[in-house]
N, CA, C and O of each residue as an XYZ file, in Angstrom:
436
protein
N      95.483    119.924   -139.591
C      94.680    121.089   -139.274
C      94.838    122.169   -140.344
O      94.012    122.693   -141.092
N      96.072    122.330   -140.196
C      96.212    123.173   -141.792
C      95.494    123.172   -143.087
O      94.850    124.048   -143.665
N      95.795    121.897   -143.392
C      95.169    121.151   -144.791
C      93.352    121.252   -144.662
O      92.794    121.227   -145.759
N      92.659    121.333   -143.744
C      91.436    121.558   -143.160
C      91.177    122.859   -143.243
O      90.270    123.213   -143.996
N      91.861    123.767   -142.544
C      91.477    125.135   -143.011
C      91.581    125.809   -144.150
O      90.928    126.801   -144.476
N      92.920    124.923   -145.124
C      93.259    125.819   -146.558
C      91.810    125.057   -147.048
O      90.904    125.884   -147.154
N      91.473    123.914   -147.310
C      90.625    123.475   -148.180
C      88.672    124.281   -147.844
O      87.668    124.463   -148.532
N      88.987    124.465   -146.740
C      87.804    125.596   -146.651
C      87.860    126.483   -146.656
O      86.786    126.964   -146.295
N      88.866    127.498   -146.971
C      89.247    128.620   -147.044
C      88.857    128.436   -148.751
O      88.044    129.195   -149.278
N      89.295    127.737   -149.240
C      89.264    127.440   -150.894
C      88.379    127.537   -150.978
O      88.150    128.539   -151.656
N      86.880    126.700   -150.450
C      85.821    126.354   -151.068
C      85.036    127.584   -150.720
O      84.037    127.924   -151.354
N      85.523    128.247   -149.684
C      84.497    129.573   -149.528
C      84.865    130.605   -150.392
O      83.898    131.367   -150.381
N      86.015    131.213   -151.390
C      86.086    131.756   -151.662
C      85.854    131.195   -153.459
O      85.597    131.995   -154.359
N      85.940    130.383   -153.576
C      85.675    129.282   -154.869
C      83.743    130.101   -155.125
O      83.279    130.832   -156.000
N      83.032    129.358   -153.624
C      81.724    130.009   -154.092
C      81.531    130.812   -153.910
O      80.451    131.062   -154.444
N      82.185    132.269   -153.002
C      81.944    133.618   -153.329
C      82.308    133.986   -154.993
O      81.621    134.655   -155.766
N      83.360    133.447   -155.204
C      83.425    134.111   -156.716
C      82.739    133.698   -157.850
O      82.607    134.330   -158.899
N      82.237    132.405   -157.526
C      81.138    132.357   -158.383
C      79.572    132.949   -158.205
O      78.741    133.289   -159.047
N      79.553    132.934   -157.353
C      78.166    134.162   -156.366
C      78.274    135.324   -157.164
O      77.462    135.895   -157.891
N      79.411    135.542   -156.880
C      79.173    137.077   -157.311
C      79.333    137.858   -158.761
O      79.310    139.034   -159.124
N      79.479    136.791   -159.285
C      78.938    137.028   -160.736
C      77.835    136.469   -161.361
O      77.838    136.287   -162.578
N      77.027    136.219   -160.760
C      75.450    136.003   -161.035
C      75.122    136.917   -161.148
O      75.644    137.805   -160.474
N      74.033    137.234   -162.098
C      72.923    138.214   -162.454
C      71.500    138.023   -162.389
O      70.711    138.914   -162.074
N      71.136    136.653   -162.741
C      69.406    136.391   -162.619
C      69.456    135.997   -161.327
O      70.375    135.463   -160.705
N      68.283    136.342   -160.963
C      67.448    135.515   -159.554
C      67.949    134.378   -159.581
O      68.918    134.482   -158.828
N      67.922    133.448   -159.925
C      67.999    131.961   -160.157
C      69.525    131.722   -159.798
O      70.048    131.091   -158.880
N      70.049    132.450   -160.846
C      72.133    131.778   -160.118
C      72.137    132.835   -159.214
O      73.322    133.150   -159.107
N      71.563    133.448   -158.612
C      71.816    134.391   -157.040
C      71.530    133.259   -156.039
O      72.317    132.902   -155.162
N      70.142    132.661   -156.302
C      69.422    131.699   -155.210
C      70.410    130.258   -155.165
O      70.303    129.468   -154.227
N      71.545    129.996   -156.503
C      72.026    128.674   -156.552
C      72.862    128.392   -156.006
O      73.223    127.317   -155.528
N      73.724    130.449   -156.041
C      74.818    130.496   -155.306
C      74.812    130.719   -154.309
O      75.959    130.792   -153.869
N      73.790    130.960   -153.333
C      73.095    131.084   -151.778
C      73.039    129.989   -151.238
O      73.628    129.827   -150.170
N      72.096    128.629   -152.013
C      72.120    127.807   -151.918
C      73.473    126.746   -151.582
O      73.470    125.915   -150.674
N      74.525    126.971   -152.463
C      75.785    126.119   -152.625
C      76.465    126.804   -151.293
O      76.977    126.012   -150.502
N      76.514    128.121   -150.993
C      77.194    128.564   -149.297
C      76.433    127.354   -148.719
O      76.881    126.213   -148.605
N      75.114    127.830   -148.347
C      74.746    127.687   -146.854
C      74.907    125.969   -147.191
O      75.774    125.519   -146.442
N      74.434    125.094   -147.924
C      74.314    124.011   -148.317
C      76.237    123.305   -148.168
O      76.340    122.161   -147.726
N      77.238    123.885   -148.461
C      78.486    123.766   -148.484
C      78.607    124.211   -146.617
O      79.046    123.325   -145.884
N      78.413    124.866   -146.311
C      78.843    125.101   -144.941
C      77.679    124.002   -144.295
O      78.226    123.239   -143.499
N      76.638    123.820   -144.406
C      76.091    122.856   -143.573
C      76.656    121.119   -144.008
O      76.793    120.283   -143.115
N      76.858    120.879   -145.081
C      77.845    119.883   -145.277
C      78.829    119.243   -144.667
O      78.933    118.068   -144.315
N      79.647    120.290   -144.570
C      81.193    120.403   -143.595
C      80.829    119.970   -142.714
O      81.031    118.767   -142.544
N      79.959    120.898   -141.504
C      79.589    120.436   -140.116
C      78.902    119.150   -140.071
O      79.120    118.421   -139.104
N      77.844    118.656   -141.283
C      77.372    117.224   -141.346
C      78.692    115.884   -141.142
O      78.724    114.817   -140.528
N      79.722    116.684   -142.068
C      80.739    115.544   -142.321
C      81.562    115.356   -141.120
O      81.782    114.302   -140.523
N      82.116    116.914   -140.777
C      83.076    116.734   -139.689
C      82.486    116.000   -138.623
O      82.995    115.155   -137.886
N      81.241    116.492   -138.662
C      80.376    115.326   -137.049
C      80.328    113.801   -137.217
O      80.422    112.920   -136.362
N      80.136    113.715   -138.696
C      79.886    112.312   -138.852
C      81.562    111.455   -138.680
O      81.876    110.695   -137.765
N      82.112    111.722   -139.431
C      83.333    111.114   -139.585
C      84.571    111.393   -139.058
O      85.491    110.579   -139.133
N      84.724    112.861   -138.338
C      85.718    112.892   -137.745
C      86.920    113.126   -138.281
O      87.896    113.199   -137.534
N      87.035    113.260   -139.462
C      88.216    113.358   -140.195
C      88.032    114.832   -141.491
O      87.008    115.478   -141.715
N      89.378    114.985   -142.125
C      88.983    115.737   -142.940
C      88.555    115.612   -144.051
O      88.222    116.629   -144.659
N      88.420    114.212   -144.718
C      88.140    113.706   -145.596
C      86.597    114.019   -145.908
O      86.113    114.495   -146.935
N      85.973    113.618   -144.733
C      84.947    113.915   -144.215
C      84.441    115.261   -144.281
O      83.420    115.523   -144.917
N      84.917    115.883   -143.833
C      84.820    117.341   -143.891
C      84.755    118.068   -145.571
O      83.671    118.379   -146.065
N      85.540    118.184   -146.010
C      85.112    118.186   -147.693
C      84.128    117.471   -148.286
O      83.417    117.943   -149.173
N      84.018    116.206   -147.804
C      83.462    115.597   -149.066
C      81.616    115.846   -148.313
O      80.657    115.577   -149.036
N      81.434    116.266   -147.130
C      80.252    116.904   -147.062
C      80.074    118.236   -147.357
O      78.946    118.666   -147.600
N      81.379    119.184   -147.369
C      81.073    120.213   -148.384
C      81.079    119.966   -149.663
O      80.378    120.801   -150.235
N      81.390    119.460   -150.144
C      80.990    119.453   -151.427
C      79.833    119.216   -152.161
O      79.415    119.683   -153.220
N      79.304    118.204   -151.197
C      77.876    117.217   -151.619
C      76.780    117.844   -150.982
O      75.588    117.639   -151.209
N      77.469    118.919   -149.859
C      76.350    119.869   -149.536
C      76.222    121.192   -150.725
O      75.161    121.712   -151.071
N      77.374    121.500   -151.143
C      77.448    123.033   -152.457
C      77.141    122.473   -153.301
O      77.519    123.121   -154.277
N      76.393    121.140   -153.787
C      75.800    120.917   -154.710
C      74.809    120.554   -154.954
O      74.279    120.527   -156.064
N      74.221    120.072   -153.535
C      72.971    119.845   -153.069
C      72.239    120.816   -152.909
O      71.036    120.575   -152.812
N      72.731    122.335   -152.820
C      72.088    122.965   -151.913
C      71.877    124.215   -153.183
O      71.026    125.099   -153.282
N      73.249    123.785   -154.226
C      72.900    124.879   -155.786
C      71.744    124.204   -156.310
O      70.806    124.886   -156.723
N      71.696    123.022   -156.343
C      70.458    122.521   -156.987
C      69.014    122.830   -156.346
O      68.058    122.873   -157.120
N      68.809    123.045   -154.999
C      67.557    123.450   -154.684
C      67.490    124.836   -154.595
O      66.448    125.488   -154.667
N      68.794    125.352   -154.412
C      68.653    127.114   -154.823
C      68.365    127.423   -156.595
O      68.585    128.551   -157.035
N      67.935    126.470   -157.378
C      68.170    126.938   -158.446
C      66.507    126.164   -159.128
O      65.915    126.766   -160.024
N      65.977    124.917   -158.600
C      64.950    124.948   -158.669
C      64.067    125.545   -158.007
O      62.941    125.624   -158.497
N      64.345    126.134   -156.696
C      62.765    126.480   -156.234
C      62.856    128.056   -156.952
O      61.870    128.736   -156.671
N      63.621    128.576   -157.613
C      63.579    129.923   -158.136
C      61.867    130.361   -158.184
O      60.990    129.508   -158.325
N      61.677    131.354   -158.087
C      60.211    131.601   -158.259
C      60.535    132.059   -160.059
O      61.546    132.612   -160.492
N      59.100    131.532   -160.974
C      58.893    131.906   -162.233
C      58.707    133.290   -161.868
O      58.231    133.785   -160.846
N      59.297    133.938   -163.168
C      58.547    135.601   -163.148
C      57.613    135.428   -164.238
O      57.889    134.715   -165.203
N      56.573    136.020   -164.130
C      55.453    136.425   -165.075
C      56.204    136.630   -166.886
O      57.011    137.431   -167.358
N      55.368    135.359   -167.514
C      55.422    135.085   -168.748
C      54.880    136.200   -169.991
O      55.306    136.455   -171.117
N      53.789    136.682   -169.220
C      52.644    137.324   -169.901
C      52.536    139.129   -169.305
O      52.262    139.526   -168.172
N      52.927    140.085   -170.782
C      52.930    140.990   -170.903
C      51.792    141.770   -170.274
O      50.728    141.845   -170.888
N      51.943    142.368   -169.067
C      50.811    142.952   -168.772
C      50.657    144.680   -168.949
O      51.660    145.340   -168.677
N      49.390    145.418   -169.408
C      49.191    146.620   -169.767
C      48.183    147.000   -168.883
O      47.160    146.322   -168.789
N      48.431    148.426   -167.955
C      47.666    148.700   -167.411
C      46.388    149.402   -168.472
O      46.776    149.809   -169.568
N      44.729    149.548   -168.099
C      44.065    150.158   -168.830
C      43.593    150.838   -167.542
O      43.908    150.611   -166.373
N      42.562    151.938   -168.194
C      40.910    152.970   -167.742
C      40.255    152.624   -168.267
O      40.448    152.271   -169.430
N      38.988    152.544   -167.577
C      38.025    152.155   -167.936
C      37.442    153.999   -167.795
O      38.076    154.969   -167.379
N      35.902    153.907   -168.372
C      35.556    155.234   -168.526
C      35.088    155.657   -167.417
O      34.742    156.820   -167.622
N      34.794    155.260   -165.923
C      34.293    155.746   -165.106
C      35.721    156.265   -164.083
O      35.679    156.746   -162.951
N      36.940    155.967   -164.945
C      37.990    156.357   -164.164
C      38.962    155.098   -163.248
O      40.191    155.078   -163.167
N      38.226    154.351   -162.777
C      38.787    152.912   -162.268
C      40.110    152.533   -163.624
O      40.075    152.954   -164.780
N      41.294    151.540   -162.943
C      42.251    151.062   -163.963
C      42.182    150.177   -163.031
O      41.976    150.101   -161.819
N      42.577    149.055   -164.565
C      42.948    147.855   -164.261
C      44.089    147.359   -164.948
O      44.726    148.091   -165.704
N      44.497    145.790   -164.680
C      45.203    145.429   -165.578
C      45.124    143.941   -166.313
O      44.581    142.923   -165.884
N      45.614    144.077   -167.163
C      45.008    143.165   -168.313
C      46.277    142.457   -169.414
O      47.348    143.032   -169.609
N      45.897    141.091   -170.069
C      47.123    141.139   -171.135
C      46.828    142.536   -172.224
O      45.758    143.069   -172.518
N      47.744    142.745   -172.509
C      48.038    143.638   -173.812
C      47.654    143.581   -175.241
O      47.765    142.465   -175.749
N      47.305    144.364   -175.863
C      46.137    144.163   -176.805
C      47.500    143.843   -177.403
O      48.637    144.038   -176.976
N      46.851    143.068   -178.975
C      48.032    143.523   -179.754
C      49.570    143.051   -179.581
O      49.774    142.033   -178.921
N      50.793    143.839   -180.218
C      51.886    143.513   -179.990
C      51.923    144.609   -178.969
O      52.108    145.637   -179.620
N      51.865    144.813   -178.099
C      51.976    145.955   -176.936
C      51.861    146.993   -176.556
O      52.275    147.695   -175.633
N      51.036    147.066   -177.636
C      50.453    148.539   -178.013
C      49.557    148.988   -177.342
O      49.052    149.997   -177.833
N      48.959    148.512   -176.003
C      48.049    148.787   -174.764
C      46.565    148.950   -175.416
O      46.062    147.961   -175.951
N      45.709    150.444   -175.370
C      44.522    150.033   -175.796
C      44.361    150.958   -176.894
O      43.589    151.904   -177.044
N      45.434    150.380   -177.766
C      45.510    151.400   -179.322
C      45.833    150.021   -180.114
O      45.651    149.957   -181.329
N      46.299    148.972   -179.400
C      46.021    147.764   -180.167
C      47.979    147.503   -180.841
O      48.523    146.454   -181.188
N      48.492    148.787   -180.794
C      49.962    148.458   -181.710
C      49.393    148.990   -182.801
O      50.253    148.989   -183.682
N      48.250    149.507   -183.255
C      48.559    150.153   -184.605
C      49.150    150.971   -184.815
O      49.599    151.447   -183.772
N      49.648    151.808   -186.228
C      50.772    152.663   -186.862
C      49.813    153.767   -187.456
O      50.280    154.715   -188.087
């Protein structure tokens, strides 16, 4: 029982500390992913097998199962530089960016 609680005591604080040094969206969502995916593991294993062996080795295969779909479904952020414009009747829109980003002066000097 012991050996059961230190080894999840480990693995939860193993992926908090890697959690919490993420900065992009993407290793935030991987390390979200590897909790809930690592804690649903455990309970997969402990149910299945009954043992503690069991119990780890579905956390594990769940915190890695679960970084990997936290880390692909990331949503893309927008590739393409967008510049708001006016048009002359006062309406704005938005549009790619003329130029190197120079909005509707084009980036000239």
């Amino acid at each position: 029982m012991k050996f059961r609680l230190a080894a999840i005591a480990a693995s939860a604080l193993l992926a908090v500390s890697v959690a919490g040094c993420s900065t992009s969206e993407q290793n935030v969502r991987g390390g979200t992913g590897a909790l809930i995916g690592g804690g649903l593991g455990a309970i997969a294993g402990q149910a299945l097998g009954h043992d503690t062996k069991s119990t780890v080795v579905g956390a594990a295969g769940g915190a890695l199962l679960g970084a990997a779909i936290g880390t692909v479904t990331t949503p893309q952020g927008q590739t393409q530089n967008l510049c708001r414009y006016q048009r002359r009747d006062g309406s704005i829109y938005t549009a790619p960016c003329e130029g190197s980003g120079g909005g509707a002066y084009g980036g000239g000097y």
